[in-house]
N, C-alpha and C positions, 0 to 999 in steps of 0.2 A: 215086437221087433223095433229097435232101433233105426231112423231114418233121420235123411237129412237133415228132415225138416224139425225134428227134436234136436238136434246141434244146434240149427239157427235160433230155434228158441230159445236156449241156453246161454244164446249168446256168442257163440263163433263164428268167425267169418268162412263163408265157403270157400273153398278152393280143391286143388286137385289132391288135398292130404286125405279129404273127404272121404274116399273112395275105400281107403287102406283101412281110414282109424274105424269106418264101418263096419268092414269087412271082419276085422279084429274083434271087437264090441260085440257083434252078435253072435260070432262063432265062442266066446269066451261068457258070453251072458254077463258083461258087467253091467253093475247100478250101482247107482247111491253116489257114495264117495268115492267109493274104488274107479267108479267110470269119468267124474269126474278128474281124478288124479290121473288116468291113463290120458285124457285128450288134453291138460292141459301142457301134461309132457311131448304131446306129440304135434300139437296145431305148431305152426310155424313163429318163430321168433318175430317180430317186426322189428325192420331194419327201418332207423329214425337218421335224418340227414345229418352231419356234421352241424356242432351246435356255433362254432365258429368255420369260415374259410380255410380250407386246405393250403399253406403258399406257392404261390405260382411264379415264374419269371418274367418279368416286363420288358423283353426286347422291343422296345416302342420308345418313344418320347414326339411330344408333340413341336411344329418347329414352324409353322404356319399358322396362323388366325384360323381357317380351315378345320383347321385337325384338332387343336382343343375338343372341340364338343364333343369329336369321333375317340380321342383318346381316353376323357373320362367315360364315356359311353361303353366302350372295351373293355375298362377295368370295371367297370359297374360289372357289364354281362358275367362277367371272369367272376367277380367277387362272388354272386348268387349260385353260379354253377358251377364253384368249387364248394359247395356245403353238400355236393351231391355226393351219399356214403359209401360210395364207390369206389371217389376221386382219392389217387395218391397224391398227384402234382399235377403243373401245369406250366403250359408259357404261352406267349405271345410273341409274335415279330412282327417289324416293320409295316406290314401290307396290311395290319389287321382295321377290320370294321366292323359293327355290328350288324347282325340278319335278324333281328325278331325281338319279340319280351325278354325281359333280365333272368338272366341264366342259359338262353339260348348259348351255344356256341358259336362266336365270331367265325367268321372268316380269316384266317392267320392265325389261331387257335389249336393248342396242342394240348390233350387232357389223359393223365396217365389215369387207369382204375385195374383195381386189383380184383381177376376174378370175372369180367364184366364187360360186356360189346354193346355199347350203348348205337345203334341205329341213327338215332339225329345227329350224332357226333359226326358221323361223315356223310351225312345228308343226303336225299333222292338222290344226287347227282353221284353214285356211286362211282369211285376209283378213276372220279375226271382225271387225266392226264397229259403228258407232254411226248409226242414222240417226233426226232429228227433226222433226217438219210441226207447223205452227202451223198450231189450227183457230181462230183467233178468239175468239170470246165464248163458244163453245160450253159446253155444262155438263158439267164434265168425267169426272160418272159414265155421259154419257151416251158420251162416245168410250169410256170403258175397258169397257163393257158392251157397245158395239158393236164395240169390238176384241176381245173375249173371247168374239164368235160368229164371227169369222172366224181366227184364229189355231190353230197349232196349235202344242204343245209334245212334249216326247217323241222315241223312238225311232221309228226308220224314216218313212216318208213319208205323206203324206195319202192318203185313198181320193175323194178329192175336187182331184185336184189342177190347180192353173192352168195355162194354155197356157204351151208353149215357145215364145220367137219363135223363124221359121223360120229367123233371121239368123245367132242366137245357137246355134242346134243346126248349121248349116250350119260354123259356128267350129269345135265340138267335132269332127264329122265329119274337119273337114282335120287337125287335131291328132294326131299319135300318143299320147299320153299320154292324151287325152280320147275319141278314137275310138271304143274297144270297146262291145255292148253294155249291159254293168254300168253303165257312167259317162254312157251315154245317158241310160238308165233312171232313175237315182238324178236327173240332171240336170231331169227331169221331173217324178217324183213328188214328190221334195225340195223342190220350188220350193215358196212360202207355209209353211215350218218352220221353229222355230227352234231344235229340240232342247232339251238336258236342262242340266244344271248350272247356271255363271252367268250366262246369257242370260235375257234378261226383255224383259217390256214395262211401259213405265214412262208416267205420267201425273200432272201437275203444270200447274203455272201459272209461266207468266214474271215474276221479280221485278221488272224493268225496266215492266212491259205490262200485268200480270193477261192475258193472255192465256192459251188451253189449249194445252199441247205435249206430245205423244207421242215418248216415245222408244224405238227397239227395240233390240236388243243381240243377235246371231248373226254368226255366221258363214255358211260354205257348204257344212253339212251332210254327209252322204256323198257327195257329188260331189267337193266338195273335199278328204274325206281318201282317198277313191279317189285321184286325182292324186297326193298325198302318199305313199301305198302304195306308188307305181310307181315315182315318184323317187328312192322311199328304196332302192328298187333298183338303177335307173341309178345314184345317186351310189355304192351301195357297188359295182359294179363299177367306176370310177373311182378309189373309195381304192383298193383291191386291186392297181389298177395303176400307179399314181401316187404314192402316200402311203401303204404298208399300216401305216407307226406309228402313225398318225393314231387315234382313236379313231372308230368304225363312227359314232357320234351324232353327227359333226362332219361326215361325209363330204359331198361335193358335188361337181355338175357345172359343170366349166368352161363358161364361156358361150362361150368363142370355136371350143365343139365344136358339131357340129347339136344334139347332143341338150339342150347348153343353152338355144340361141336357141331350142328346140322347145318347150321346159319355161319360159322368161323368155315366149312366147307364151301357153300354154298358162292362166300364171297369169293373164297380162291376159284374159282371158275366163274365166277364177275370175272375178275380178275384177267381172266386167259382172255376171256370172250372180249373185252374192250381192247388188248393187245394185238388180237387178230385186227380189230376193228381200224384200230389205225395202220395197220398192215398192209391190209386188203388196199384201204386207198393210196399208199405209199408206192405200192408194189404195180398198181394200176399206172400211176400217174407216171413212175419209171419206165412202163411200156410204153406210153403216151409219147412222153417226150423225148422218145430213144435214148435215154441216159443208162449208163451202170452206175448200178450203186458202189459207194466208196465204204460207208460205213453207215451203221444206224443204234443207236439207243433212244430209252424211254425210260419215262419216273410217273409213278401218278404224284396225286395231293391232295385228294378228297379219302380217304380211308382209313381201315387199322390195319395197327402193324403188332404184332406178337413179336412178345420175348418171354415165354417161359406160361405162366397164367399173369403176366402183366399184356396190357395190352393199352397202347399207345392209339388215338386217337385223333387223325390230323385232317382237320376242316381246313383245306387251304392253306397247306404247310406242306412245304418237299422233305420228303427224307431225305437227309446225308450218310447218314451210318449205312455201311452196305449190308449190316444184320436183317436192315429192311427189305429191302432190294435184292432178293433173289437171282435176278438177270440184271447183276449191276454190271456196268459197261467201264470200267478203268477207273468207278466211284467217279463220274461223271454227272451231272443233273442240268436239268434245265430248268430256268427261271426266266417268263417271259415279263417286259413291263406295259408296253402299250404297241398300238402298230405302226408308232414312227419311231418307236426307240428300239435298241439293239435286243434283242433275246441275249442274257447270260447263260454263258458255260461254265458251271462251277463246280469244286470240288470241299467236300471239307469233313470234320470230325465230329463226335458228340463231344460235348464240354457242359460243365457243372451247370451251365444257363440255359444253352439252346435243344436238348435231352434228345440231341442229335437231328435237328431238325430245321430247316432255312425255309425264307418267305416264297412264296407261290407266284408272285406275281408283284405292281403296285397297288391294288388294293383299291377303293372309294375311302373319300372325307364328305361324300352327300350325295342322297338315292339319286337314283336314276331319274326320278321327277323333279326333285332339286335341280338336277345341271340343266334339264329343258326348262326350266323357267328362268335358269342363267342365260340362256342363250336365246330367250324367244324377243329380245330388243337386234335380232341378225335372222336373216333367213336358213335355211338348216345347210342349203349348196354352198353360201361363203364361207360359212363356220368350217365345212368341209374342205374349199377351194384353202382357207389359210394353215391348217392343221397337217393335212396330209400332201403339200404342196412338195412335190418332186417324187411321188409314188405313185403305184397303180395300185388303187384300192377300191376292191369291187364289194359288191351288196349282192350274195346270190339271190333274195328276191327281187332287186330293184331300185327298192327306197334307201335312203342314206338313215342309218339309226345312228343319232347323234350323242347317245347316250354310248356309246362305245367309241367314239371318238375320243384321243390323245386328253383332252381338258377335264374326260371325267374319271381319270385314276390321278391318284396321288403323285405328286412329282416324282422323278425316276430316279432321280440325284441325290435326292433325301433318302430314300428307300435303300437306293447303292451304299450311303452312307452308311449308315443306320447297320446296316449289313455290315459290313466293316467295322463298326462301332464294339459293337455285339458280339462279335465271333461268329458270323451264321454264313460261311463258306466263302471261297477265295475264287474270284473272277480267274477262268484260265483259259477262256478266248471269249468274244461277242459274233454274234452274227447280226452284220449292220441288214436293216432294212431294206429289200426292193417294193416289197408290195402282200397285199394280201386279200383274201377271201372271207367276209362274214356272212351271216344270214342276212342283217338288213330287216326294215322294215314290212313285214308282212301284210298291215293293210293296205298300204300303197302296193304290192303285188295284187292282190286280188280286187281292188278298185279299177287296175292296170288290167284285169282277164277281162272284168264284169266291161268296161268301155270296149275292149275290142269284142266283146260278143255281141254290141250294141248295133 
């Protein structure tokens, strides 16, 4: 009897062909040459990386001392991880910076592949997003005060947390990827958070209106990087069998396999679940502050977007095309840049450059340990006292995180520029700045518990 382990002799690499070419083989009693000749026809082709870079479009230019080093750094990353044999095209915009080794996917990073959902392309932080409600005339220390008794920042989940609809857990349930209890659990308590780093909540006034508008800024929490955890596993059994050139950060799953169509499912109910997620606290903080709402839209920018078996890829990149945008709001989007500058309201099209896609944010020109050793000749309170000087900006744990402070994104001006330069969507109101809510520094909250239990 023919077994595995007479293939791997032979020299073929295991994988799940395995199972069938066995099956076949010993119900058919081949040898010799004839057996030979049946598993070489049947073991899987390997898919070998593009032997040059696929081209990509450079909505970027560097315009500051600053951003040199982040702009060739971008196109480095771009250059490696368009060899990936997936890749159709690509682009870049203004906000872009690098997150990891060459070939990783930037931040501001759009990557078309044919066939193929590559996982790291939209990163743990699945389907981060932007969503905004118009309260009216409201007085707008009175929503951010009312959003800042129902929200919550930080790690892990609330002890207080909102209902799951039973529609939306019944999704998970069917799902392999979303099933288990971990991914229930997180899907539940997770709900009404928004986690730690760049996510906020933001409160301003419409330039167009004086109206008040809330914006919030998350993702979908550990629910969503659970999914990502699992993926990153199905896609690397995928390279291994498929492409093992390929670099393990690029791997992904074919969608014309179950486990893709499982996983292209999977996210559309990411998807719904982070929508509810900023809902839940919009809709809270409305009762809170006794406002009605006037109006509300949302966009993510960490995801993928289908067109057909293309699939677009956007680390930190807003959709404009409303093909993406299922619940598009008047082809509306939101672009935030720091929490003293306005949040943009934009509208715009695909074009031959931008493969319908505009900047996320402004982006970093140097990590986050970079700008604290820019800033450690001033203590962290003045750095704060001169930056956000005429706003109410809170730290839900406490500590001021200085790394999220105005100084350490890209200039806003160049970014707006650049944006206009480009073609990557038309400014068609701002919402100036009142104030806002981040996580803040964590160890100083619990150096802050540990003293008073002292």
């Amino acid at each position: 009897m023919i077994t595995g382990k007479t293939l791997i002799d032979l020299g073929y690499t295991p994988g799940k062909w395995f199972a069938e070419a066995l099956r076949e083989l010993n119900a058919r009693q081949l040898a010799g040459a004839e057996m030979l000749a049946f598993l070489d026809e049947r073991q899987p082709q390997l898919i070998d990386p593009h032997a040059e870079a696929r081209p990509y479009h450079r909505n970027l230019r560097a315009e500051h001392p600053d951003e040199i080093t982040n702009v060739e750094a971008v196109f480095h990353t771009m250059d490696v991880l368009m060899t990936t044999p997936t890749v159709v095209t690509g682009a870049v915009m203004p906000d872009a910076c690098p997150t990891g080794a060459p070939g990783q996917i930037p931040v501001g990073g759009v990557v078309v592949t044919d066939n193929a959902i590559h996982p790291a392309m939209h990163s743990a932080d699945v389907c981060c997003s932007v969503m905004m409600t118009n309260f009216g005339r409201t007085d707008p220390k009175v929503v951010l005060d009312a959003a800042h008794a129902v929200t919550h920042f930080g790690k892990g989940g609330r002890k207080d947390p909102f209902d799951l609809p039973t529609e939306l857990r019944r999704q998970m349930e069917d799902n392999p990827f979303l099933c288990t209890e971990r991914s229930l659990s997180m899907g539940h308590t997770h709900l009404g958070t928004q986690g730690d780093g760049n996510h906020f909540l933001y409160v301003g006034r419409s330039e167009q209106t004086g109206e008040t508008i809330m914006v919030t800024h998350h993702g979908s929490r550990g629910f969503g990087a659970e999914l990502y955890r699992k993926a990153m596993k199905v896609a690397e059994r995928f390279r291994k069998e498929l492409s093992p050139r390929t670099a393990e950060r690029n791997a992904w799953i074919p969608y014309d396999e179950p486990e893709g169509e499982a996983y292209w499912e999977a996210l559309q109910t990411v998807r719904r679940w982070t929508k509810l997620n900023h809902t839940l606290i919009h809709e809270a903080t409305a009762l809170g502050a006794g406002a009605q709402v006037q109006g509300r839209f949302w966009n993510e920018h960490n995801f993928v977007f289908r067109d057909g078996s293309t699939f677009y890829h956007a680390k930190g990149a807003t959709p404009l095309d409303d093909r993406f945008v299922p619940d598009s709001h008047e082809g509306l989007r939101l672009i935030p840049l720091n929490m003293a500058e306005p949040i943009l309201v934009v509208r715009g099209e695909t074009t031959d450059t931008n493969l319908g896609f505009a900047p996320h944010g402004a982006g970093r020109n140097v990590s986050r340990t970079a700008h604290r050793k820019r800033k450690a000749d001033r203590t962290v309170r003045a750095v704060f006292d001169e930056e956000t000087a005429g706003l109410d900006v809170r730290f839900f744990a406490g500590g001021i995180d200085v790394t999220e402070l105005p100084s350490a994104y890209k200039d806003a001006q160049n970014v707006q520029a650049q944006m206009e330069a480009f073609g990557l969507g038309e400014v068609v109101d701002r919402i100036l700045p009142y104030g806002c809510i981040m996580a803040g520094e964590q160890r100083h909250h619990r150096r802050r518990k540990k003293r008073r239990s002292t």
